[in-house]
N, CA, C and O atoms as CSV, one atom per row, in Angstrom:
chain,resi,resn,atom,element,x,y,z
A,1,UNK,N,N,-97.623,-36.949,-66.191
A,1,UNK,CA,C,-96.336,-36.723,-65.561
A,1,UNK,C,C,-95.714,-35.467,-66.172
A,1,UNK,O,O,-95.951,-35.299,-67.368
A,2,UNK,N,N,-95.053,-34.671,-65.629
A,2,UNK,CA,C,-94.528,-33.692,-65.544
A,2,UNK,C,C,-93.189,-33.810,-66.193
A,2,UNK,O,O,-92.703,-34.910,-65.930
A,3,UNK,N,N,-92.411,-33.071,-66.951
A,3,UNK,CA,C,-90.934,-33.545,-66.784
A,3,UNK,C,C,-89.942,-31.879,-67.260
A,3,UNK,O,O,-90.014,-31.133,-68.237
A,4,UNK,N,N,-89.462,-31.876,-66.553
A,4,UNK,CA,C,-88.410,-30.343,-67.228
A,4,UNK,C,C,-87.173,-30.894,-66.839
A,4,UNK,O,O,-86.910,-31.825,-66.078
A,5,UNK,N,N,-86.166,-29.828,-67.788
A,5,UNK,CA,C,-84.733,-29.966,-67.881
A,5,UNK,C,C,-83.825,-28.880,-66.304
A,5,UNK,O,O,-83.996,-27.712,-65.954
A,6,UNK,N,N,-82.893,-30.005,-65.737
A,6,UNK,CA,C,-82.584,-29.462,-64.495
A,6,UNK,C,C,-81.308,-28.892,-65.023
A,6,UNK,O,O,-80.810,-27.926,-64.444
A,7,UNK,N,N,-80.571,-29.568,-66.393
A,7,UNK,CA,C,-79.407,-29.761,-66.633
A,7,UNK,C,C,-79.150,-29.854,-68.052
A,7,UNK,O,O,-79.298,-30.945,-68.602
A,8,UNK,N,N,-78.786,-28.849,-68.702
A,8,UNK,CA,C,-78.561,-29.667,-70.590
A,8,UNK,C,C,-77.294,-29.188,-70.776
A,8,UNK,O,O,-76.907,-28.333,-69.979
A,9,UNK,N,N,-76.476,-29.587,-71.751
A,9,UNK,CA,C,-75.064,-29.660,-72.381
A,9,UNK,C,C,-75.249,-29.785,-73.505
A,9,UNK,O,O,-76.047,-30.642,-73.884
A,10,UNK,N,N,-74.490,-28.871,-74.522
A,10,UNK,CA,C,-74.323,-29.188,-75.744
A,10,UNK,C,C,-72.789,-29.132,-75.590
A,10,UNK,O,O,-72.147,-28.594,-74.688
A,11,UNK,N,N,-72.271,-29.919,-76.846
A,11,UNK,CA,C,-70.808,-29.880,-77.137
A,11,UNK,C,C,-70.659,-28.781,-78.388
A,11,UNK,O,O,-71.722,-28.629,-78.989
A,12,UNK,N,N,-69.613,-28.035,-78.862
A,12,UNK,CA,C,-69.768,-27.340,-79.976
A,12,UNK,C,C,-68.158,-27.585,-80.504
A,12,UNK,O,O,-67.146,-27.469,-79.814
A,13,UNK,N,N,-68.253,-27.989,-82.059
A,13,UNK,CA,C,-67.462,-28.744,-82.530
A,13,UNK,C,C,-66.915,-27.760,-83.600
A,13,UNK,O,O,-67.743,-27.816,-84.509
A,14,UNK,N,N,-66.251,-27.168,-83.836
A,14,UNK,CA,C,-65.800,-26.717,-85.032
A,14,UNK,C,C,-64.134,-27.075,-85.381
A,14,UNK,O,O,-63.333,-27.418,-84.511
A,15,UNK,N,N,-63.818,-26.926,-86.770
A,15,UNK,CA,C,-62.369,-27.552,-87.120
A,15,UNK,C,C,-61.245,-26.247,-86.971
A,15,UNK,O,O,-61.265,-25.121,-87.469
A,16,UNK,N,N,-60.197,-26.964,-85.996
A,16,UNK,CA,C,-59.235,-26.085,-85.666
A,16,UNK,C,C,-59.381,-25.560,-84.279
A,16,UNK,O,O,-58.792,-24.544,-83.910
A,17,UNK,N,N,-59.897,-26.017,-83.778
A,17,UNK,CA,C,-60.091,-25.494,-82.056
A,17,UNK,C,C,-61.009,-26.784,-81.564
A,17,UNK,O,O,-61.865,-27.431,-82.168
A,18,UNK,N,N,-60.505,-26.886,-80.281
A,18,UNK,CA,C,-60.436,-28.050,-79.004
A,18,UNK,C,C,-62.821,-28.005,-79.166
A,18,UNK,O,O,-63.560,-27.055,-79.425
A,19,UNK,N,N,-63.104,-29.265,-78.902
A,19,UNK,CA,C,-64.542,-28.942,-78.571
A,19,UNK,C,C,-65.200,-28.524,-77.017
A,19,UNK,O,O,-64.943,-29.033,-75.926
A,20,UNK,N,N,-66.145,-27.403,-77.358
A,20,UNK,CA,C,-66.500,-26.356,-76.369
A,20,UNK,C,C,-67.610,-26.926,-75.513
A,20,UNK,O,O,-68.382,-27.491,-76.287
A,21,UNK,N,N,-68.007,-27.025,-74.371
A,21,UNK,CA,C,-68.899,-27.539,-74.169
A,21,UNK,C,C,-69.701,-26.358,-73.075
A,21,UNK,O,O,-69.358,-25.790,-72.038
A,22,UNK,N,N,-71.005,-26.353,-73.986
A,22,UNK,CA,C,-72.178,-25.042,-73.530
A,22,UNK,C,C,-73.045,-25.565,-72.391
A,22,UNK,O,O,-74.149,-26.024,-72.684
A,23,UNK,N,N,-72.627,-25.539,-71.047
A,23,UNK,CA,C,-73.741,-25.996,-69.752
A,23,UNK,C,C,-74.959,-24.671,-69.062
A,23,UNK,O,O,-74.746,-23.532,-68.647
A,24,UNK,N,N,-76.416,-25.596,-69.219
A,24,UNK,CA,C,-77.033,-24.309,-69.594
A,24,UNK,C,C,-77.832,-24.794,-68.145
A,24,UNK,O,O,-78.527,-25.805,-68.247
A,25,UNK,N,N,-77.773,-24.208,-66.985
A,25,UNK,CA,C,-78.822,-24.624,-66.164
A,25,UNK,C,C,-80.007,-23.469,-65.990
A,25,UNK,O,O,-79.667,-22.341,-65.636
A,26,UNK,N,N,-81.480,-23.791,-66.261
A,26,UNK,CA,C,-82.612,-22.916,-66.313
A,26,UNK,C,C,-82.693,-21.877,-65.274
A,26,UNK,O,O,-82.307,-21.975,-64.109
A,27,UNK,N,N,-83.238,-20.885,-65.841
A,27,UNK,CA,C,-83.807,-20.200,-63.835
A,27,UNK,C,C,-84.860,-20.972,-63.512
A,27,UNK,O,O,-85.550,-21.678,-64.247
A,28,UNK,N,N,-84.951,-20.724,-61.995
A,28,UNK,CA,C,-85.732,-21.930,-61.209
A,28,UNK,C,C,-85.222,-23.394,-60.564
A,28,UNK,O,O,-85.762,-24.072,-59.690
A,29,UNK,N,N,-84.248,-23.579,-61.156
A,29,UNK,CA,C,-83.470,-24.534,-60.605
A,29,UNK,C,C,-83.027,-24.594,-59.279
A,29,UNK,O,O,-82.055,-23.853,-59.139
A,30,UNK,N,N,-83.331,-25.152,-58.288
A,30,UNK,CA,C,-82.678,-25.246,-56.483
A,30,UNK,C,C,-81.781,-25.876,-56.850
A,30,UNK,O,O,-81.784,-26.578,-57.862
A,31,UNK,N,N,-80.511,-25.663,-55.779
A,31,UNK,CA,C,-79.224,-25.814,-55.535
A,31,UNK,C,C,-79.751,-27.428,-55.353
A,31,UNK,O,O,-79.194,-28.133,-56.196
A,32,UNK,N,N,-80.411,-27.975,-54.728
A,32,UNK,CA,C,-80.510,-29.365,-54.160
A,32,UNK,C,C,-81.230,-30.353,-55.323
A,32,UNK,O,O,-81.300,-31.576,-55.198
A,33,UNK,N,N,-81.732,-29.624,-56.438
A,33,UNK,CA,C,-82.159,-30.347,-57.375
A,33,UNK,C,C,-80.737,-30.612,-58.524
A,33,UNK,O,O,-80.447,-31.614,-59.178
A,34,UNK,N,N,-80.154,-29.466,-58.441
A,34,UNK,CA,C,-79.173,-29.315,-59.474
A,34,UNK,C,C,-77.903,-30.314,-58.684
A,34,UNK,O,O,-77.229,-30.996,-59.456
A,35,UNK,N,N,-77.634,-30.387,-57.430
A,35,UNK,CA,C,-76.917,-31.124,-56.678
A,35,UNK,C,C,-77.028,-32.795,-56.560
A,35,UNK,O,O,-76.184,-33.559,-56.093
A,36,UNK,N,N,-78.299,-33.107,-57.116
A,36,UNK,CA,C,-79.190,-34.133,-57.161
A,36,UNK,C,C,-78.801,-35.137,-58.527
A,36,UNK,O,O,-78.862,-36.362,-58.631
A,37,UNK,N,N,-78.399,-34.135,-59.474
A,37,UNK,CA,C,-78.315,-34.632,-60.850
A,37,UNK,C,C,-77.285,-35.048,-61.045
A,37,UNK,O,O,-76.998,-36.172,-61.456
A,38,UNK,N,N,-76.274,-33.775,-60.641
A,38,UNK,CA,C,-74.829,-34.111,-60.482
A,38,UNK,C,C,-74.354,-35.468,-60.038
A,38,UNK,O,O,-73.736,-36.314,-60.684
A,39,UNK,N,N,-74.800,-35.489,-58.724
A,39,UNK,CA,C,-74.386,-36.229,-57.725
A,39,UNK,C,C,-75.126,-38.054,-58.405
A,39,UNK,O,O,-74.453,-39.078,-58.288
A,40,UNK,N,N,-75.964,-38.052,-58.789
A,40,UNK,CA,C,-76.950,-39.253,-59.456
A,40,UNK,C,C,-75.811,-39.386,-61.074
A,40,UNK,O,O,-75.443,-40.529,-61.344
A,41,UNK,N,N,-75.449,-38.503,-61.802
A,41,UNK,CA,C,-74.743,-38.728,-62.659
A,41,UNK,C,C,-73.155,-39.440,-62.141
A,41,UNK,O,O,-72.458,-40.307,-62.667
A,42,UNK,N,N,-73.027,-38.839,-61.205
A,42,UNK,CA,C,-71.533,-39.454,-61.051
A,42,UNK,C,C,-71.236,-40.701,-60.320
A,42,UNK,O,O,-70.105,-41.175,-60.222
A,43,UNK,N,N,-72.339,-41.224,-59.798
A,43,UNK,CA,C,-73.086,-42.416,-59.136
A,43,UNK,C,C,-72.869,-43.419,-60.491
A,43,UNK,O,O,-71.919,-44.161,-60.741
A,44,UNK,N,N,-74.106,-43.165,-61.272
A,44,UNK,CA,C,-74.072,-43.816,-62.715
A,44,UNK,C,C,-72.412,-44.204,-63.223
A,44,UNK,O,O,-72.024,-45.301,-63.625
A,45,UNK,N,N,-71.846,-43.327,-63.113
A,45,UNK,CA,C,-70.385,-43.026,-64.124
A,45,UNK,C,C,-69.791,-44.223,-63.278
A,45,UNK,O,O,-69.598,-45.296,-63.851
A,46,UNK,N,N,-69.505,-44.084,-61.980
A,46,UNK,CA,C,-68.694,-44.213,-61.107
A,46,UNK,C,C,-69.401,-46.224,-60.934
A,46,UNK,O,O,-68.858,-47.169,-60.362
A,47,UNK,N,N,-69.975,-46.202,-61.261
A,47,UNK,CA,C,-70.786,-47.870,-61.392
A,47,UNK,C,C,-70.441,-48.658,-62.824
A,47,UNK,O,O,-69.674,-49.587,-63.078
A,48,UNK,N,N,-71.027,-48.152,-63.348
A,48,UNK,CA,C,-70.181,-48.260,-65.280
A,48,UNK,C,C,-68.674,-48.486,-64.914
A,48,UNK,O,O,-68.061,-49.550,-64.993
A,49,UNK,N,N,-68.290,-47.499,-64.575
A,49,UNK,CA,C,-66.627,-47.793,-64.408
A,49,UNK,C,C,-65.949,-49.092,-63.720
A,49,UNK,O,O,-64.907,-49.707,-63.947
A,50,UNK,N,N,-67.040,-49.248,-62.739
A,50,UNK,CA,C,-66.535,-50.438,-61.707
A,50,UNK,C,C,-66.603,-51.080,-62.515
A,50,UNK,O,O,-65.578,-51.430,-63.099
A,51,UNK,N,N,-68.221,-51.646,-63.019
A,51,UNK,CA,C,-68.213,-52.632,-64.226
A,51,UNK,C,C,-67.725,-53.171,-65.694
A,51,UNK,O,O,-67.681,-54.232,-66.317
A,52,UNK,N,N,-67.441,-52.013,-65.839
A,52,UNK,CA,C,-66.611,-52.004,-67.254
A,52,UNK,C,C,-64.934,-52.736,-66.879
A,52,UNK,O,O,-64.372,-53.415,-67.738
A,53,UNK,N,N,-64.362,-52.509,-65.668
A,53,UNK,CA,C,-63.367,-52.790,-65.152
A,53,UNK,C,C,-62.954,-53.830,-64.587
A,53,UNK,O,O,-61.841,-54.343,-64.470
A,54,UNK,N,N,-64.392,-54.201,-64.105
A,54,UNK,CA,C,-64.529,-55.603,-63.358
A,54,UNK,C,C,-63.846,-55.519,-61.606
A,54,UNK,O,O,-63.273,-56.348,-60.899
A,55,UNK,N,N,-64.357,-53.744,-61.361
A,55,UNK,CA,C,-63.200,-53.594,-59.812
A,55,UNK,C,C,-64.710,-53.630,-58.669
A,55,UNK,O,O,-65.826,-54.018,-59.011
A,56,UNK,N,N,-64.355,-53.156,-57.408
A,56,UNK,CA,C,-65.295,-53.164,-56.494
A,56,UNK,C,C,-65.946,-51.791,-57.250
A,56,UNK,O,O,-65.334,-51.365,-58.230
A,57,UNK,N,N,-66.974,-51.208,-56.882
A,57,UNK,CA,C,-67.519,-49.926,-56.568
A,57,UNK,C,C,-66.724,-48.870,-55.847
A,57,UNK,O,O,-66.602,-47.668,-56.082
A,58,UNK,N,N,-66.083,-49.839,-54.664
A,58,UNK,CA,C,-65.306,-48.560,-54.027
A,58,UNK,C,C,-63.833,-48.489,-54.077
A,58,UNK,O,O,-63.124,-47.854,-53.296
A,59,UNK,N,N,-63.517,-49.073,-54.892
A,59,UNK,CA,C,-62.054,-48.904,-55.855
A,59,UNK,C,C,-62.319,-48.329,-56.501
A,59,UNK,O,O,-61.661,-47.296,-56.618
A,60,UNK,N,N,-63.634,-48.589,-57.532
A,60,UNK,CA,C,-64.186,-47.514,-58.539
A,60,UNK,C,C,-64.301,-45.911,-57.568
A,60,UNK,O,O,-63.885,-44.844,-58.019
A,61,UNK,N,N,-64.566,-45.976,-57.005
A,61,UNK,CA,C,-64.902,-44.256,-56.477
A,61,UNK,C,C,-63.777,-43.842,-55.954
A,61,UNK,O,O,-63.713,-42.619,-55.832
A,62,UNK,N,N,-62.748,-44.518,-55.557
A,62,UNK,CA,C,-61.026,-44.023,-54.596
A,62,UNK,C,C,-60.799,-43.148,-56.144
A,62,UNK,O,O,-60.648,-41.933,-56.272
A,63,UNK,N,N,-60.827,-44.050,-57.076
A,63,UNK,CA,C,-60.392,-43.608,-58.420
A,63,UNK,C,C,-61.085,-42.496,-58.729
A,63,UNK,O,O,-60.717,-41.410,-58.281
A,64,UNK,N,N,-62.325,-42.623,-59.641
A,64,UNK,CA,C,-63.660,-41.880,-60.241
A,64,UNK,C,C,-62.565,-40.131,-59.337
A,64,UNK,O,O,-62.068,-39.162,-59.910
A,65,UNK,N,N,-62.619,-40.518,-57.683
A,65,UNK,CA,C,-62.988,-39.547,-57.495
A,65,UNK,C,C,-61.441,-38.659,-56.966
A,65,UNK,O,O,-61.429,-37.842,-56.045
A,66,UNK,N,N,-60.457,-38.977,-57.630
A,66,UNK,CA,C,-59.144,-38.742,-57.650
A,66,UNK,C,C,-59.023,-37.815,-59.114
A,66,UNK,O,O,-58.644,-36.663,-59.323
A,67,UNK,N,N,-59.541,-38.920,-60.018
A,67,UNK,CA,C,-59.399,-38.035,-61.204
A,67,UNK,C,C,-60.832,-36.918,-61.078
A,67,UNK,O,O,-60.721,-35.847,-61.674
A,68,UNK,N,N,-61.790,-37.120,-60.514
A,68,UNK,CA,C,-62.421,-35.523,-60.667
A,68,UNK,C,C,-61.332,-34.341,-59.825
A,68,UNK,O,O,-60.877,-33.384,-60.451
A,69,UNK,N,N,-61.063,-34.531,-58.594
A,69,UNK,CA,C,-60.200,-33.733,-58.016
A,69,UNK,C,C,-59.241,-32.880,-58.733
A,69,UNK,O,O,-59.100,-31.657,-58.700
A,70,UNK,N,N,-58.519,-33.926,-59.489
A,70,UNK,CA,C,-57.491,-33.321,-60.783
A,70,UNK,C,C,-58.092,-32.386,-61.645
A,70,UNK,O,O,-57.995,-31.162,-61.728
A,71,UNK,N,N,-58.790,-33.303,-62.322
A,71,UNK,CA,C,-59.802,-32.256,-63.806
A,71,UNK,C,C,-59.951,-31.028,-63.093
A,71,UNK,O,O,-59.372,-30.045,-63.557
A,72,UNK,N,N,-60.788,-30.876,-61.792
A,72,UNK,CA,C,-61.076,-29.822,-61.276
A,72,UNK,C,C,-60.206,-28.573,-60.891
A,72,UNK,O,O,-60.497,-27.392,-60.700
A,73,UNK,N,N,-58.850,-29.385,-60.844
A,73,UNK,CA,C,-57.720,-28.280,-60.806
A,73,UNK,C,C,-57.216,-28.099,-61.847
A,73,UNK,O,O,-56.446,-27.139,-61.855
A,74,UNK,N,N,-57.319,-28.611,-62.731
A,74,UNK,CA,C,-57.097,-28.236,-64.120
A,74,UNK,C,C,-58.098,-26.967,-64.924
A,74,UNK,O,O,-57.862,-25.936,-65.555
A,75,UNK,N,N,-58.922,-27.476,-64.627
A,75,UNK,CA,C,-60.088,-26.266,-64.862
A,75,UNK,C,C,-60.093,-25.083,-64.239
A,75,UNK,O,O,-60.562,-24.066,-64.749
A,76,UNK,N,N,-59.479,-25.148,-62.892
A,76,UNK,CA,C,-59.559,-24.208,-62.471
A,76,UNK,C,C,-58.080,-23.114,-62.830
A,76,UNK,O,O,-58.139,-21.894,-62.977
A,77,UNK,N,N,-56.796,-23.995,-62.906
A,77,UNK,CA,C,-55.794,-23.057,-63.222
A,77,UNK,C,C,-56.290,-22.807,-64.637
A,77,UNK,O,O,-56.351,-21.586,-64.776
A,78,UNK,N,N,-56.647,-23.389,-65.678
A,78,UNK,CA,C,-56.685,-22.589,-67.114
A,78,UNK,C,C,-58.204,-21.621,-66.681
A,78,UNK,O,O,-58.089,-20.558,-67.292
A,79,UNK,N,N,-59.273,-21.617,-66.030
A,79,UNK,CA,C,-59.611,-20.260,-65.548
A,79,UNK,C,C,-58.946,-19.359,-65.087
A,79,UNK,O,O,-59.242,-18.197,-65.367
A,80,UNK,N,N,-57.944,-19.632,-64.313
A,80,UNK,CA,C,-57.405,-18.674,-63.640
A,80,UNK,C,C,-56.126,-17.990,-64.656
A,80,UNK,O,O,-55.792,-16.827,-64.432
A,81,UNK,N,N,-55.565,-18.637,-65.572
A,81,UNK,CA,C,-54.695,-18.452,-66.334
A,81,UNK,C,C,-55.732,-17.206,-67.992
A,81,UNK,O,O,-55.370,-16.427,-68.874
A,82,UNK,N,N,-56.906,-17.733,-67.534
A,82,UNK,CA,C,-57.853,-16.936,-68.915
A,82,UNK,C,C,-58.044,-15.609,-67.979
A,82,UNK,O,O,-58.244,-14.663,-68.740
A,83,UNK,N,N,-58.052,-15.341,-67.122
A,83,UNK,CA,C,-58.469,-14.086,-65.910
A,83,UNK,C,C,-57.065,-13.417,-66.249
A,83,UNK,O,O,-57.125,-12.187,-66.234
A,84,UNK,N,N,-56.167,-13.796,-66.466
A,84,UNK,CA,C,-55.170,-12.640,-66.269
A,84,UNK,C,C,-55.153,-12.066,-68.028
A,84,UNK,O,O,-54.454,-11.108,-68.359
């Protein structure tokens, strides 16, 4: 069996500043493989959560996927706030 990395993360920790997190995707990677991982990770998350909670799945995902929406605008104004 074959196996390569579609997706790796390191966190980088040092004292006195917030921890950094380094997302490294390979060359060679297709959009639909890398879309694949994502999408299978947040599946996982979004199941854990139900269960950990004791809610449906799709209470779990109204949620899961409210707070990605947010984060995502969060990320995006402090990009946009590091650009100027």
């Amino acid at each position: 069996m074959k196996t390569r990395n579609i997706l790796t993360a390191n966190e980088i920790i040092k004292r006195g500043i917030d921890p950094q997190i380094n997302i490294n995707v390979p060359k060679g990677v297709e959009t639909n493989e890398l879309e694949f991982v994502i999408i299978r990770l947040l599946y996982f998350m979004t199941s854990n959560y139900a269960e950990v909670n004791k809610i449906s799945f799709e209470e779990a995902l109204e949620q899961y996927g409210k707070a990605i929406i947010t984060q995502i605008g969060i990320m995006k104004e402090l990009s946009d706030d590091q650009a100027k």
